[in-house]
VOBA-1610 file (N, C-alpha, C; in pm, whole numbers, padded with zeros to 5 digits, always signed):
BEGIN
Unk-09149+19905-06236Unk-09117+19763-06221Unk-09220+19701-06127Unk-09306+19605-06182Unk-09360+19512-06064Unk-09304+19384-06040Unk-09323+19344-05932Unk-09300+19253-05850Unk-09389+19086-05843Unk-09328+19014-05806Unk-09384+18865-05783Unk-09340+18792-05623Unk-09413+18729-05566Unk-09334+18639-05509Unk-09344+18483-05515Unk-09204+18474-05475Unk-09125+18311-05517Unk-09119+18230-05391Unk-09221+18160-05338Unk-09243+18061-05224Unk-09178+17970-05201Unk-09155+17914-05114Unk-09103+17727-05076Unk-09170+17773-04947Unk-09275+17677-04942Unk-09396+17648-04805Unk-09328+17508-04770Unk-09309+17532-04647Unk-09355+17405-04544Unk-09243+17273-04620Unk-09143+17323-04648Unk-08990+17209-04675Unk-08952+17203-04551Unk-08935+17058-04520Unk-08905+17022-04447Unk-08779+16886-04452Unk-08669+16903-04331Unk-08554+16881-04426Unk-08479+16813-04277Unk-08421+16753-04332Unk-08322+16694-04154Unk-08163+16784-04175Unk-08110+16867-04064Unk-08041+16953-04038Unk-07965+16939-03893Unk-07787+16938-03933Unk-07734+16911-03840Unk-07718+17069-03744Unk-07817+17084-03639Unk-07849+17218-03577Unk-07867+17201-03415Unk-07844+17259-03334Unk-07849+17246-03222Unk-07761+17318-03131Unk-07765+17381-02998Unk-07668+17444-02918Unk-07627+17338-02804Unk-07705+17248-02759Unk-07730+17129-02640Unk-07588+17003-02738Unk-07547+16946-02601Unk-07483+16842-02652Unk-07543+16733-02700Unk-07692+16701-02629Unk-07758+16636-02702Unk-07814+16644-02823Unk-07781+16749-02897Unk-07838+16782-03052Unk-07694+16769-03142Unk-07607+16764-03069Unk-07491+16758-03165Unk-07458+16597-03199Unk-07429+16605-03345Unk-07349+16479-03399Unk-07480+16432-03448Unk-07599+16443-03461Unk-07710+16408-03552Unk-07802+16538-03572Unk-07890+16473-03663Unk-07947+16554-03736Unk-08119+16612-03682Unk-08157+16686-03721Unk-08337+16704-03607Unk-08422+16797-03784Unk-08514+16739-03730Unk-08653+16800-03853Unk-08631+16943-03803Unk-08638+16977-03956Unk-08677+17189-03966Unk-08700+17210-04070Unk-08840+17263-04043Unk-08919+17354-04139Unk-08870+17458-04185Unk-08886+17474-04334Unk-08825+17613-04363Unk-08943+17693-04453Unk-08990+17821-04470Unk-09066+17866-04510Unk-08991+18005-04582Unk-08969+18005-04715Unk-08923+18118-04804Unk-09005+18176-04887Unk-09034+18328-04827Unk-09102+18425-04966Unk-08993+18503-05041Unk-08963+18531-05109Unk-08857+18586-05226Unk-08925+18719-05336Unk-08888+18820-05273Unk-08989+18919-05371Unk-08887+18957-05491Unk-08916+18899-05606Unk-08838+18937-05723Unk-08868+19023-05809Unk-08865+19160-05884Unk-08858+19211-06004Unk-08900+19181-06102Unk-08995+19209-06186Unk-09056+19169-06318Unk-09110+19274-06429Unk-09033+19278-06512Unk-09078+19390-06607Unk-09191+19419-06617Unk-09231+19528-06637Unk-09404+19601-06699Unk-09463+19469-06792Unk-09460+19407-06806Unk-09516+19299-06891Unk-09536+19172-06855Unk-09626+19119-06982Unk-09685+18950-06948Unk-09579+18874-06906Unk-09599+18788-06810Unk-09506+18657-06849Unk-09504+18578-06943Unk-09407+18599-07002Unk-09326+18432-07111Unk-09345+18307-07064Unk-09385+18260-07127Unk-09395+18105-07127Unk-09242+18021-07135Unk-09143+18118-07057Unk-09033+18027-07110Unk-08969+18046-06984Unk-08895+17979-06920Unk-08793+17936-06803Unk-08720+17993-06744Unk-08683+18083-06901Unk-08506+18160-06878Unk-08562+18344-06827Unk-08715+18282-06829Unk-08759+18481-06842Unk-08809+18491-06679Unk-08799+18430-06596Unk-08855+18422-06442Unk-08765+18343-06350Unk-08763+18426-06250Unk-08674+18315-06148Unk-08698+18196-06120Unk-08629+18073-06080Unk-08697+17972-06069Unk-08673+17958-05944Unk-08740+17850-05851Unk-08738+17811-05760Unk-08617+17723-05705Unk-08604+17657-05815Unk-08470+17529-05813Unk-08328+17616-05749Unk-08289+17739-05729Unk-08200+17780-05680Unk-08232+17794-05515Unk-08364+17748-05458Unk-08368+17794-05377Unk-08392+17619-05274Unk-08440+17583-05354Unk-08445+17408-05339Unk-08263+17372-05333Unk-08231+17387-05457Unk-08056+17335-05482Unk-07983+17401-05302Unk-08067+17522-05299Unk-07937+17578-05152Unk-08011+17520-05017Unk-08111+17489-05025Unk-08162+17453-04873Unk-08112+17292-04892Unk-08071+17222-04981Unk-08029+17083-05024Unk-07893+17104-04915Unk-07827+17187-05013Unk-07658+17204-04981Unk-07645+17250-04816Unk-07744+17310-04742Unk-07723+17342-04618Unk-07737+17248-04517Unk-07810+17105-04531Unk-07843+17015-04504Unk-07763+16957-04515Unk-07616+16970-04575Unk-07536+16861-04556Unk-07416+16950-04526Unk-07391+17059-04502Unk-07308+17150-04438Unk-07264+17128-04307Unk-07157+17189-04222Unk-07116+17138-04139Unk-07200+17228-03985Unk-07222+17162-03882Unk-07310+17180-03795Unk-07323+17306-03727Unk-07424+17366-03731Unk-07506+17498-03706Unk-07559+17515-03575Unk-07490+17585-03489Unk-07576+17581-03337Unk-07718+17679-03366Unk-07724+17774-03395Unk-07840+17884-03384Unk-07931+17855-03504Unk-08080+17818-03494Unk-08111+17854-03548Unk-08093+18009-03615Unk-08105+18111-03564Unk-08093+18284-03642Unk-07983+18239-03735Unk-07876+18150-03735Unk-07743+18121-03774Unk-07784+18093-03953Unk-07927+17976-03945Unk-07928+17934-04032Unk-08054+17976-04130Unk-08119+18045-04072Unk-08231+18219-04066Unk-08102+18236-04194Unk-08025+18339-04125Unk-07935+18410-04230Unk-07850+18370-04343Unk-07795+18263-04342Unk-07801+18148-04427Unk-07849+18152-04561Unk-08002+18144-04530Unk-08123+18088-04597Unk-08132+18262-04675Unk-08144+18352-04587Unk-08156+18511-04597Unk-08028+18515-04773Unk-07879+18490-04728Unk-07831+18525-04838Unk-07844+18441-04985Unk-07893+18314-04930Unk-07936+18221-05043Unk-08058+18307-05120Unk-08168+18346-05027Unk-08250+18397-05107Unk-08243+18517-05202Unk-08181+18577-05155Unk-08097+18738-05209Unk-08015+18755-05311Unk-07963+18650-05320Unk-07814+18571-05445Unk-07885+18601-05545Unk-08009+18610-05624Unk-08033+18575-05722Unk-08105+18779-05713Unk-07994+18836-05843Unk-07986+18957-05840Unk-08114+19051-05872Unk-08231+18999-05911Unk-08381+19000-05931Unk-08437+18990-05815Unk-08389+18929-05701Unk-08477+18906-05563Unk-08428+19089-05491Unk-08564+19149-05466Unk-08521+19209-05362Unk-08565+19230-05237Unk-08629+19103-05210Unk-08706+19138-05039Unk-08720+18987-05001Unk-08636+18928-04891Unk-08721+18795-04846Unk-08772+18815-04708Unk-08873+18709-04715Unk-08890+18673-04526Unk-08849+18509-04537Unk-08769+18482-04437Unk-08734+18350-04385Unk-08780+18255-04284Unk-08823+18197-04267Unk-08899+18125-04161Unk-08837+18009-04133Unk-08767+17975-04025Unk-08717+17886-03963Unk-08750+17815-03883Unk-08791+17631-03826Unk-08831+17588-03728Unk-08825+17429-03681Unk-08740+17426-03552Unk-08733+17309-03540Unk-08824+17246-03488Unk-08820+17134-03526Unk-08987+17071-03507Unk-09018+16967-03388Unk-08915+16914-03347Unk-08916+16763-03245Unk-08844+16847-03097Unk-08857+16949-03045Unk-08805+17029-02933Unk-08966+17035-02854Unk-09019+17090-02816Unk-09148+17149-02778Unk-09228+17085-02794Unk-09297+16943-02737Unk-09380+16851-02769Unk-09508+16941-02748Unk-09548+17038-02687Unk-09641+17097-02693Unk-09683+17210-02833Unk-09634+17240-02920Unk-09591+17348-03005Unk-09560+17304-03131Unk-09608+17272-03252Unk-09575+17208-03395Unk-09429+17251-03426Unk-09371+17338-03396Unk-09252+17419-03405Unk-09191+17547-03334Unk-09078+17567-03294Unk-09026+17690-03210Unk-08862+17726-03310Unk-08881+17857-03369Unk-08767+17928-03444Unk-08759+18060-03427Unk-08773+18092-03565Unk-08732+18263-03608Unk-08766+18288-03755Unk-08835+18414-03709Unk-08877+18453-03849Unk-08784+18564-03912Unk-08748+18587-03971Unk-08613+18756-04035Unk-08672+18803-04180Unk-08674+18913-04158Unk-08719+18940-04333Unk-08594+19056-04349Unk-08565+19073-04444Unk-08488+19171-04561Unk-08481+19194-04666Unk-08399+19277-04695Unk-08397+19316-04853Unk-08264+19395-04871Unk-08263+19429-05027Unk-08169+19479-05060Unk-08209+19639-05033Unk-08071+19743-05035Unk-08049+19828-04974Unk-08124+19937-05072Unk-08200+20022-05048Unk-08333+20120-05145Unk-08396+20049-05239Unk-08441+19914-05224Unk-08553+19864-05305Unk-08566+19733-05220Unk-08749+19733-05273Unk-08864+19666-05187Unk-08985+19680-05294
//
């Protein structure tokens, strides 16, 4: 079996996240960065939709987390993102990249990176 990976670079998304009272009850910019290592038969790719993972499951869940109810830890929302990527039974390895962006005026961003996979395959 070889392998592919399935990206979302540099989405960036407003997220109700924070541990400070001042971060609670609105929303703050975070970058999210997903690699997704999926499974692909010994063969060419198909020119067709239904034969490769798509991305849109991974867009549709970072949508839905963004309007979820409020997240103190970033790692919180790291793992989150971790089982979203994993859901799709072809994925077996992500790295997650998490980062809030308007904290650290010195620093483009400060988060967490987590990678995993499923249990004897990589």
């Amino acid at each position: 079996m070889r392998h592919y990976d399935l990206t979302i670079r540099d989405y960036v998304g407003f997220f109700r996240i924070g541990v400070w009272e001042h971060e609670k009850g609105r929303t703050q910019r975070v970058r999210v960065n997903l690699t997704v290592k999926v499974e692909h038969p010994e063969r060419a790719f198909a020119d067709d939709l239904s034969t490769v993972v798509s991305y849109e499951y991974l867009i549709n869940g970072i949508r839905a987390l963004q309007t979820s109810d409020h997240i103190q830890l970033v790692e919180v929302l790291a793992e989150q993102l971790m089982r979203l990527c994993l859901s799709d039974p072809r994925a077996v390895h992500a790295r997650v990249q998490v980062e809030k962006l308007d904290i650290v005026p010195e620093s483009a961003g400060v988060g967490i990176v987590i990678e995993g996979g499923r249990e004897g395959r990589r």
